[in-house]
LUMLUM-529639 format. One line per 2 residues: number of its first residue (from 1); their letters; for each residue x, y, z of C-alpha. Coordinates in nm, 4 decimals. Example, Ala and Ser with C-alpha at 12.3 -4.5 7.8 and 13.67 -1.06 7.14 Angstrom:
<rs>
1) AS) 1.2300/-0.4500/0.7800 ~ 1.3670/-0.1060/0.7140
</rs>
This chain:
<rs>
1) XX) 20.1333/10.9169/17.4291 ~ 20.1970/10.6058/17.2271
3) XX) 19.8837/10.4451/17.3178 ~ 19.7068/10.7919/17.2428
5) XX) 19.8636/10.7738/16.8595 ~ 19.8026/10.3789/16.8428
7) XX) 19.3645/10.4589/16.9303 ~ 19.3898/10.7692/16.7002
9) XX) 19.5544/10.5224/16.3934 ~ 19.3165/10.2508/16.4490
11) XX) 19.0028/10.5383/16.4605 ~ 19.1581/10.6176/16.0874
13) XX) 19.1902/10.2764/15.9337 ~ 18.8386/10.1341/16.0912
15) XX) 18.6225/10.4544/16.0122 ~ 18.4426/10.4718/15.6543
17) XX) 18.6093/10.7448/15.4872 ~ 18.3538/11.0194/15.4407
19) XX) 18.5339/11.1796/15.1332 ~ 18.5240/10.8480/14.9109
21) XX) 18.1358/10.8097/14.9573 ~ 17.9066/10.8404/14.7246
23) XX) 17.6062/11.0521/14.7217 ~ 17.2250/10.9901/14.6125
25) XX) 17.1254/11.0910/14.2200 ~ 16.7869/11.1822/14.0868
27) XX) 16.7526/10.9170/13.7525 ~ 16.4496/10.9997/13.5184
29) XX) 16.3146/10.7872/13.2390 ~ 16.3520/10.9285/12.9257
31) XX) 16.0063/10.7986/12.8171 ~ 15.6906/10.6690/12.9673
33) XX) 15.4551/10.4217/12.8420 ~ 15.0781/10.4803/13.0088
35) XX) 14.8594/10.2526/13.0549 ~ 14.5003/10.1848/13.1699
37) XX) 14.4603/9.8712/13.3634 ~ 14.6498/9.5798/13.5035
39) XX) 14.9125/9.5674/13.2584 ~ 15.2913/9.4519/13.3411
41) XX) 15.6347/9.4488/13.1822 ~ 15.7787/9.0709/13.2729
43) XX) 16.1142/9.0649/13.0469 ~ 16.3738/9.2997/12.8974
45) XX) 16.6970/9.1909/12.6428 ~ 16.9142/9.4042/12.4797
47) XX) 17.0437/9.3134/12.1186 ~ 17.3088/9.5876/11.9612
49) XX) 17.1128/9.9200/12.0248 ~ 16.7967/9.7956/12.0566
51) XX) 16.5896/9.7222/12.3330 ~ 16.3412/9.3847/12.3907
53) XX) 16.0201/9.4575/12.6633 ~ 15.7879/9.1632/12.6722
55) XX) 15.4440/9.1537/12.9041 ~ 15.1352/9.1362/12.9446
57) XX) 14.8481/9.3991/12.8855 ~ 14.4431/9.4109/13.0042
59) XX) 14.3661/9.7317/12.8339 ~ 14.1728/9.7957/12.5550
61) XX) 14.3935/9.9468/12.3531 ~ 14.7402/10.1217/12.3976
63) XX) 14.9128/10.4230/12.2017 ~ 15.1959/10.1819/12.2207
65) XX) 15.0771/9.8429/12.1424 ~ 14.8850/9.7959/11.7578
67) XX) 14.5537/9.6431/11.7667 ~ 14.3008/9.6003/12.0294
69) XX) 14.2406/9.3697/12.3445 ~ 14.1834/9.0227/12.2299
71) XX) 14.1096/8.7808/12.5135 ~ 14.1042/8.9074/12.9145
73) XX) 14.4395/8.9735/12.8313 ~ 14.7106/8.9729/12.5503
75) XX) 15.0714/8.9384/12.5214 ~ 15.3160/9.1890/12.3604
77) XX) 15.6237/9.2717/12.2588 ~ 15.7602/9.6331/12.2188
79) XX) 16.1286/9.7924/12.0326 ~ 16.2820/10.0947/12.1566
81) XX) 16.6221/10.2234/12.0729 ~ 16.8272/10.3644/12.3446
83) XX) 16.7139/10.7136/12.2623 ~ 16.3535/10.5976/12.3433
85) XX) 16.1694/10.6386/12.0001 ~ 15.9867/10.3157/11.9972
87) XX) 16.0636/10.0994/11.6731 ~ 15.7586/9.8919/11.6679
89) XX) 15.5387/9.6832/11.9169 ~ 15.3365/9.3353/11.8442
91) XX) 15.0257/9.2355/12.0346 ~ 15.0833/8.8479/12.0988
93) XX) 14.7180/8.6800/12.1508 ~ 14.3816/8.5884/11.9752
95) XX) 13.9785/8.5416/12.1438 ~ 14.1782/8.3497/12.4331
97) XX) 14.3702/8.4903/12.7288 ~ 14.7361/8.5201/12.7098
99) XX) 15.0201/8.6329/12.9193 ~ 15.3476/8.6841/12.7828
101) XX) 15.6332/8.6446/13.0660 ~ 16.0228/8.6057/12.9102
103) XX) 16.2067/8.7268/12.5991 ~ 16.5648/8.6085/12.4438
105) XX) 16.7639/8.6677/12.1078 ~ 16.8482/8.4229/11.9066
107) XX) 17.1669/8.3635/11.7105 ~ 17.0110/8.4876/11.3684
109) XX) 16.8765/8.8073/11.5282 ~ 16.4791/8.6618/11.5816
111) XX) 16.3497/8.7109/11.8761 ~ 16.1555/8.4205/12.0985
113) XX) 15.9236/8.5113/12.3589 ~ 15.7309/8.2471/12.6198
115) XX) 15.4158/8.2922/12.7967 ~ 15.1228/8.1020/12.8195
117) XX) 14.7505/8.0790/12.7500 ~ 14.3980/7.9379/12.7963
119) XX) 14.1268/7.8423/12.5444 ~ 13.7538/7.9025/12.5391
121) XX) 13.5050/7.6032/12.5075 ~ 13.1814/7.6126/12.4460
123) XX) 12.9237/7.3477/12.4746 ~ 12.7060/7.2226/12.2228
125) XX) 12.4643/7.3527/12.0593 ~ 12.0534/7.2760/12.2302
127) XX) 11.7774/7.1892/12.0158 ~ 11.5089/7.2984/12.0959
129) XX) 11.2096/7.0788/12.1702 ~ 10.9796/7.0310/11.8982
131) XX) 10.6162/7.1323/11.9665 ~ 10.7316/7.4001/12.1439
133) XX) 10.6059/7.7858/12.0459 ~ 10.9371/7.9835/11.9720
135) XX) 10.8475/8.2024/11.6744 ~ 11.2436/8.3209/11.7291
137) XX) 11.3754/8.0454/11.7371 ~ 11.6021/8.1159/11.9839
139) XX) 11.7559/7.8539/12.2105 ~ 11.6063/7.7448/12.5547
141) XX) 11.9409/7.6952/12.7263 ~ 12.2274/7.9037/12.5145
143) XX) 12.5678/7.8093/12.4607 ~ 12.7260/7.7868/12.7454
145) XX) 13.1057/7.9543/12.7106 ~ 13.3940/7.8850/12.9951
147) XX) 13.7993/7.9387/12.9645 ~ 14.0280/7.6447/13.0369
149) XX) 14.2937/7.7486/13.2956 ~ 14.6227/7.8856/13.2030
151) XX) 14.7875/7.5240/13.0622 ~ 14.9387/7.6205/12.7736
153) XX) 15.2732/7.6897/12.7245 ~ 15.2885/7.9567/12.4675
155) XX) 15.6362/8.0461/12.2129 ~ 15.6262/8.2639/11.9676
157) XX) 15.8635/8.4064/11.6937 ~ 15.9312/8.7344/11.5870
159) XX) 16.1371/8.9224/11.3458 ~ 16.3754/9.1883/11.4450
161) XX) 16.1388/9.4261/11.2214 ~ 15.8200/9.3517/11.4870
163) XX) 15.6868/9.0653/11.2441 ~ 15.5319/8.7265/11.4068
165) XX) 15.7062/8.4179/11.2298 ~ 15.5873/8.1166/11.4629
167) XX) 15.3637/8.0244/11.7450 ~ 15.3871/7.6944/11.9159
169) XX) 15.2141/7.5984/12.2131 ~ 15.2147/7.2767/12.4429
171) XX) 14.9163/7.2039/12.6799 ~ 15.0364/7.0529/13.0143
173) XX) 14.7916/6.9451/13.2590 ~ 14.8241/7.1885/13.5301
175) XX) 14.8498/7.5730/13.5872 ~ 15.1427/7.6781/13.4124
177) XX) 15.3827/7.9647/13.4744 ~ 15.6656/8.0199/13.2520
179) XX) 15.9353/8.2366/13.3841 ~ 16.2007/8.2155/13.1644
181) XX) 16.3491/8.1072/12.8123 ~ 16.6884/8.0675/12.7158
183) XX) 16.8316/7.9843/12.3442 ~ 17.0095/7.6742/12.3717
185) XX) 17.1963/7.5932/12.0412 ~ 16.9447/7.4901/11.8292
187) XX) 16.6935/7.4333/12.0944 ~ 16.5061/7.6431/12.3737
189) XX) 16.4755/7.5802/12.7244 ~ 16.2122/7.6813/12.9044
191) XX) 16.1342/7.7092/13.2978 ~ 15.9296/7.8147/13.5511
193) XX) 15.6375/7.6567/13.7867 ~ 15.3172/7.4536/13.7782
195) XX) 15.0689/7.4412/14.0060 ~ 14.8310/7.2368/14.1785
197) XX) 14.6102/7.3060/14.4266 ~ 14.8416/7.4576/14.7298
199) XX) 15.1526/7.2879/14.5763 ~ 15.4295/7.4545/14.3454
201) XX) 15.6816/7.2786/14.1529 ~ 15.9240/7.3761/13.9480
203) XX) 15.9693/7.2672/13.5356 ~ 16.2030/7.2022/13.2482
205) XX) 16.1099/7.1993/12.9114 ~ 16.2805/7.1869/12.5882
207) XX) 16.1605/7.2726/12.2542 ~ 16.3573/7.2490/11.9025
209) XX) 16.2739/7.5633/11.7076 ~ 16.0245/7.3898/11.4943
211) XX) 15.8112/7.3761/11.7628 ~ 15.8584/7.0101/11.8993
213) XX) 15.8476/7.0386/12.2836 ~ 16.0472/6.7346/12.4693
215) XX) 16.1588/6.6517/12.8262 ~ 15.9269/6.7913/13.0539
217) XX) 16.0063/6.7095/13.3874 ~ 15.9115/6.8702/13.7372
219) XX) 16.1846/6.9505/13.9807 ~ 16.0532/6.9256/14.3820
221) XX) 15.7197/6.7692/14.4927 ~ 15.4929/7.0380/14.6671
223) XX) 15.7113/7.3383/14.7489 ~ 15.9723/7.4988/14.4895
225) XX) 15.9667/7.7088/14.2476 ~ 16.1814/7.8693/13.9853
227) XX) 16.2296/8.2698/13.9361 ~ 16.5161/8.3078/13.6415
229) XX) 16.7806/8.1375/13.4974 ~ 17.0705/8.1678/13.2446
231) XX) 17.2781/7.9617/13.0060 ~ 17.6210/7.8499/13.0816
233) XX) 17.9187/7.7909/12.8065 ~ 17.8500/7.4103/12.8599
235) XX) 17.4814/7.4636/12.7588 ~ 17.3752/7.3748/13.0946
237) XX) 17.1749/7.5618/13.3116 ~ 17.1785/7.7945/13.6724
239) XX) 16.8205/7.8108/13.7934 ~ 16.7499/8.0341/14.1290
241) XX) 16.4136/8.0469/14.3406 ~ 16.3083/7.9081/14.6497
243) XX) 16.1756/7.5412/14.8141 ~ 16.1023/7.4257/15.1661
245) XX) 16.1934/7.0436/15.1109 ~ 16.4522/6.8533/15.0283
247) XX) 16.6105/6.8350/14.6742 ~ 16.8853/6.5830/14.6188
249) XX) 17.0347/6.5673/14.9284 ~ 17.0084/6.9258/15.0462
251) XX) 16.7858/6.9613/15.3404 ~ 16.5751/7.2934/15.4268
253) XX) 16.6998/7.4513/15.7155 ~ 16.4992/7.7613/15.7404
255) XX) 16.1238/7.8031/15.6592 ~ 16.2158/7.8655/15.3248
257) XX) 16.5536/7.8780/15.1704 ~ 16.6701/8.0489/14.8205
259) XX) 16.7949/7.7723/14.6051 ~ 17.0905/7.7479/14.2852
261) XX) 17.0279/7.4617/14.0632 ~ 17.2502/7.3828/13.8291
263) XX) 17.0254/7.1112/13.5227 ~ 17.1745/6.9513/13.2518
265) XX) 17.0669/7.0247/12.9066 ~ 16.7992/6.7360/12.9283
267) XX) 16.6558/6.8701/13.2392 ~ 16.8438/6.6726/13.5169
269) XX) 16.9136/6.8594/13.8191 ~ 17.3005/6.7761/13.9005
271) XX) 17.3641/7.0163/14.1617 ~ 17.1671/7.1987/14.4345
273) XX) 17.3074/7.5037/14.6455 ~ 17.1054/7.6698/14.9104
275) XX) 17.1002/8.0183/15.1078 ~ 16.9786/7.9568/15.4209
277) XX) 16.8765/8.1753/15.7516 ~ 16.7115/7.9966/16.0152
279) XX) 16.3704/8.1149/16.1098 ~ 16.3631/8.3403/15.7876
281) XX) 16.2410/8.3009/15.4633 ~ 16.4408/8.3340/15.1795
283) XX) 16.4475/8.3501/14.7879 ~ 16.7007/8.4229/14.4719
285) XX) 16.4382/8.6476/14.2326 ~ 16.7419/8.7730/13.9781
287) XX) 17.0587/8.6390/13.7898 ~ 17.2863/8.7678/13.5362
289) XX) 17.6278/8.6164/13.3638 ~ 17.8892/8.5914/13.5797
291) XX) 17.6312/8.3946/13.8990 ~ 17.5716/8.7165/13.9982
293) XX) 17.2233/8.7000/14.2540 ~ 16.9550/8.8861/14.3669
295) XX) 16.6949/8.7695/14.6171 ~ 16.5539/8.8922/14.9350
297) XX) 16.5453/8.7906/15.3264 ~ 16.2396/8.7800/15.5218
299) XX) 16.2891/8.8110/15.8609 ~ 15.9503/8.8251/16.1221
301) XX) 15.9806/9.1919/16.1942 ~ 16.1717/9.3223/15.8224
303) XX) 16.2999/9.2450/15.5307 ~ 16.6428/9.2826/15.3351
305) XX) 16.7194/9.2934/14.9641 ~ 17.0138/9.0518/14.9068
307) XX) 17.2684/9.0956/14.6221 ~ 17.5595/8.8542/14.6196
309) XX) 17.8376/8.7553/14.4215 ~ 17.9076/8.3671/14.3483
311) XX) 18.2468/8.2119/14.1520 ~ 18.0455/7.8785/14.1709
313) XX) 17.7537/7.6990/14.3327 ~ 17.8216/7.7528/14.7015
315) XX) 18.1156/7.9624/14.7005 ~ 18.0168/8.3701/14.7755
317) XX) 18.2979/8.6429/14.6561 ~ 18.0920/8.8796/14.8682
319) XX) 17.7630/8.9622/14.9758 ~ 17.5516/9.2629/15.0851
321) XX) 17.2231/9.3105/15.2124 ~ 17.0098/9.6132/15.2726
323) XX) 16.6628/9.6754/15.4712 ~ 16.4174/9.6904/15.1726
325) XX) 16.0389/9.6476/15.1023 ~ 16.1567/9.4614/14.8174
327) XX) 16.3865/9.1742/14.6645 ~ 16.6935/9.2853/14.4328
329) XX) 16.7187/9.2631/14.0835 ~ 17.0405/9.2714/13.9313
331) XX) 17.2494/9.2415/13.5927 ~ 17.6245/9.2604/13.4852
333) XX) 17.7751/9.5134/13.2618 ~ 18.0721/9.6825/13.3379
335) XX) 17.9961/9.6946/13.6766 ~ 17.7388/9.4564/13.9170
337) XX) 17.3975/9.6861/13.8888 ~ 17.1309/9.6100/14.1333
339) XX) 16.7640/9.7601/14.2472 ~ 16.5548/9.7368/14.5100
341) XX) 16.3199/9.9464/14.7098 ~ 16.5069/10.0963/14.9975
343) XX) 16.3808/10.1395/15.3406 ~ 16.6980/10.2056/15.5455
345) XX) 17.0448/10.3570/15.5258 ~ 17.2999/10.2007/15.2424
347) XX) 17.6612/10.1883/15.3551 ~ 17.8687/10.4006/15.1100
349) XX) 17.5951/10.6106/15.0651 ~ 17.6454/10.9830/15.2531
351) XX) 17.3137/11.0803/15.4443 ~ 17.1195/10.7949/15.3345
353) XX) 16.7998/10.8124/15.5327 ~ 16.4571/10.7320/15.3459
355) XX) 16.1570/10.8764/15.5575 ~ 15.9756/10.6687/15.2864
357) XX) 16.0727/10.3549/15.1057 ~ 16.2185/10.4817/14.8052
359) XX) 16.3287/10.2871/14.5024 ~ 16.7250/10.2820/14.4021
361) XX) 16.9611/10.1401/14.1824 ~ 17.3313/10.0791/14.2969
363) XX) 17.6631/9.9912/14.0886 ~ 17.9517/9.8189/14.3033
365) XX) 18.3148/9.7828/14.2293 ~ 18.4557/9.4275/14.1411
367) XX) 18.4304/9.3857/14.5740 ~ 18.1162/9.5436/14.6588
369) XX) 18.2285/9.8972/14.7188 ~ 17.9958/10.1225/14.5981
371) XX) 18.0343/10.2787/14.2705 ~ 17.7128/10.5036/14.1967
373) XX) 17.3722/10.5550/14.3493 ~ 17.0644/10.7038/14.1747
375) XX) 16.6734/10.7110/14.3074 ~ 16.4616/10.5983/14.0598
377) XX) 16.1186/10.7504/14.0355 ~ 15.9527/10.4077/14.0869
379) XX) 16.0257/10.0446/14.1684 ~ 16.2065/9.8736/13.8793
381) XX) 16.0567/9.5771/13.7603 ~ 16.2986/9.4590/13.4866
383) XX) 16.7264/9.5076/13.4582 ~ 16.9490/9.4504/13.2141
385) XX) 17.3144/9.5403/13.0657 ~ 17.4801/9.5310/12.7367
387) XX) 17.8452/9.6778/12.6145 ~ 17.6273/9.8369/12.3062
389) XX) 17.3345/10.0079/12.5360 ~ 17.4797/10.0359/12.8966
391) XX) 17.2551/9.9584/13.1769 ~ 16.8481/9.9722/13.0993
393) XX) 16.6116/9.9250/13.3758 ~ 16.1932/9.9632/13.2984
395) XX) 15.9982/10.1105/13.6526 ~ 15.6132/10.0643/13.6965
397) XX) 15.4136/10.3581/13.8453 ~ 15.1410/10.2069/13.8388
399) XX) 15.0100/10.4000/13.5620 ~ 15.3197/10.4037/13.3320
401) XX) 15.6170/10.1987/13.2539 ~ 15.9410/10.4410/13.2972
403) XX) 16.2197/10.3570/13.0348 ~ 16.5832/10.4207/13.1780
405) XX) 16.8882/10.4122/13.0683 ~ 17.2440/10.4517/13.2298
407) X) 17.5110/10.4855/12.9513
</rs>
């Protein structure tokens, strides 16, 4: 009998507790954004009760973007307050090409957004032969027109009111990718990747805000590269992304592992932390205050959205991972928020069973217990929290950008 009450005891304390999980909620944006070709949202920041997209747009024109298609593409900048009535959007681009990638607030309420660019060249100008009959004039070999590739780092400055104070570019000589920019006292720090050929590195640069750009520096040789990044109260900075070789001392160990760099200020990478699965390829997409982490884990036969929880480089509070068809993002409010595209069953979630993969967004307690759980319409591209606005999170259709909000 005592063994009987000793199994039944252990049954209660090891089995998940049916009445304290949560259930699946239908979230809806409260406005859309349409567009017409290959247009994306890359950025989001929150200042007071406003709210910061930045991108990229190919279509002609938009109902929410002023002016009309400059280059291939353009970049933008778009205002919303948290009831979604847009407050004003920018078009960021001339004749050339332009993508627009990350967006951060600065002290005195401007806003600075990174991208980057190309330029058009032209060659010069034929004369025609003399002697030759051409009543027209016109010339035997025209002008002959060709874009640069993307190798211009592009900043730009706006005021809160949707006005353009600066632009500053720097050419570099490689393909350039920006990912993210970060206001660093009086300066700005930018990273992301450059590429050459089959080879990605990742880069630091720093620019004053008058537009002087300074320590540019690569970080790996031919196989890392940098997804997001934030500030810390030292003014250093916590990079994540991925790299298959060795950086500082720390070896690969699986085909590709997700990396934490902490740089100085100057661009100096002090400290390298890696997440590492053997046989499986890994990478850190997200961050947010607090080293909170989202990445995902490819295995050979599926893939898993990882969200973890760091104190420091190298030292996980706790760590969950879910079959996805996507990598986490993830921000700190309140509560750790994170979304990913679900394609299996979420512990803590009641009669959780996707017969498609279907796009969520989870909140967890302060140790991973699950909090809330909503299905989002689409995949989310871009997360973010604020004690003024609550948790904002932009989807893509595929036609139109979904604006949501979670107060």
């Amino acid at each position: 009998m005592k063994k009987v009450f000793l199994v039944i005891l252990l049954f209660l304390i090891i089995a998940p507790n049916s009445a304290s999980a949560t259930s699946m909620k239908a979230l809806k944006p409260i406005t859309d954004l349409p567009y017409l070709n290959n247009d994306q949202i890359s950025d989001i920041a929150l200042s007071g009760k406003n709210i910061f997209l930045t991108g990229t747009t190919e279509s002609p024109n938009s109902n929410w973007i002023t002016g009309l298609l400059g280059g291939s593409s353009d970049g933008f900048l778009i205002s919303y307050a948290v009831t979604g009535v847009q407050n004003w959007g920018l078009r960021l681009g001339n004749e050339n090409s332009e993508i627009a990638t990350s967006v951060a607030i600065d002290q005195d309420g401007s806003i600075w957004v990174v991208g980057a660019g190309n330029a058009v060249t032209q060659t010069t100008q034929p004369i025609n032969p003399s002697g030759l009959l051409n009543p027209d004039n016109v010339p035997i070999n025209p002008t002959q027109v060709s874009n640069t590739p993307i190798n211009k780092v592009k900043l730009w400055q706006i005021s809160n009111s949707g006005v353009l104070i600066n632009s500053y570019e720097y050419q570099t000589e490689n393909v350039i990718y920006p990912k993210k920019v970060v206001v660093s006292g009086s300066n700005l720090i930018i990273l992301g990747n450059t590429y050459l050929g089959a080879s990605t590195k990742g880069f630091f640069l720093s620019a004053s805000k008058s537009g002087v750009f300074s320590n540019f520096s690569t970080i790996g040789s031919k196989s890392t590269q940098i997804n997001s990044a934030i500030i810390n109260s030292d003014l250093s900075i916590t990079a994540v992304g991925s790299s298959s070789e060795q950086l500082l001392k720390a070896k690969p160990l699986g085909k590709v592992d997700a990396i934490t760099l902490r740089i100085s200020n100057t661009g100096v990478v002090q400290q390298v932390a890696r997440a590492t699965l053997r046989s499986t390829s890994r990478a850190w997409n997200s961050i947010d205050q607090g080293l909170l982490q989202g990445g995902r884990v490819n295995y050979s036969n599926k893939t898993e959205a990882a969200v973890t929880k760091f104190s420091a480089l190298n030292r996980p509070v706790w760590n969950v991972r879910y079959l996805s068809r996507s990598t986490a993002l993830v921000t700190t409010g309140k509560n750790p928020w994170a979304t990913f595209v679900s394609s299996g069953a979420i512990r803590g979630v009641s009669n959780w069973k996707p017969k498609n993969p279907t796009p969520v967004l989870l909140e967890f307690g302060k140790k991973a217990e699950l909090v809330n759980a909503y299905t989002l319409t689409s995949p989310a591209v871009v997360i973010d929290s604020s004690t003024d606005t609550g948790t904002v999170l932009v989807t893509d259709s595929g036609k139109s950008f979904g604006l949501l909000l979670i107060n």
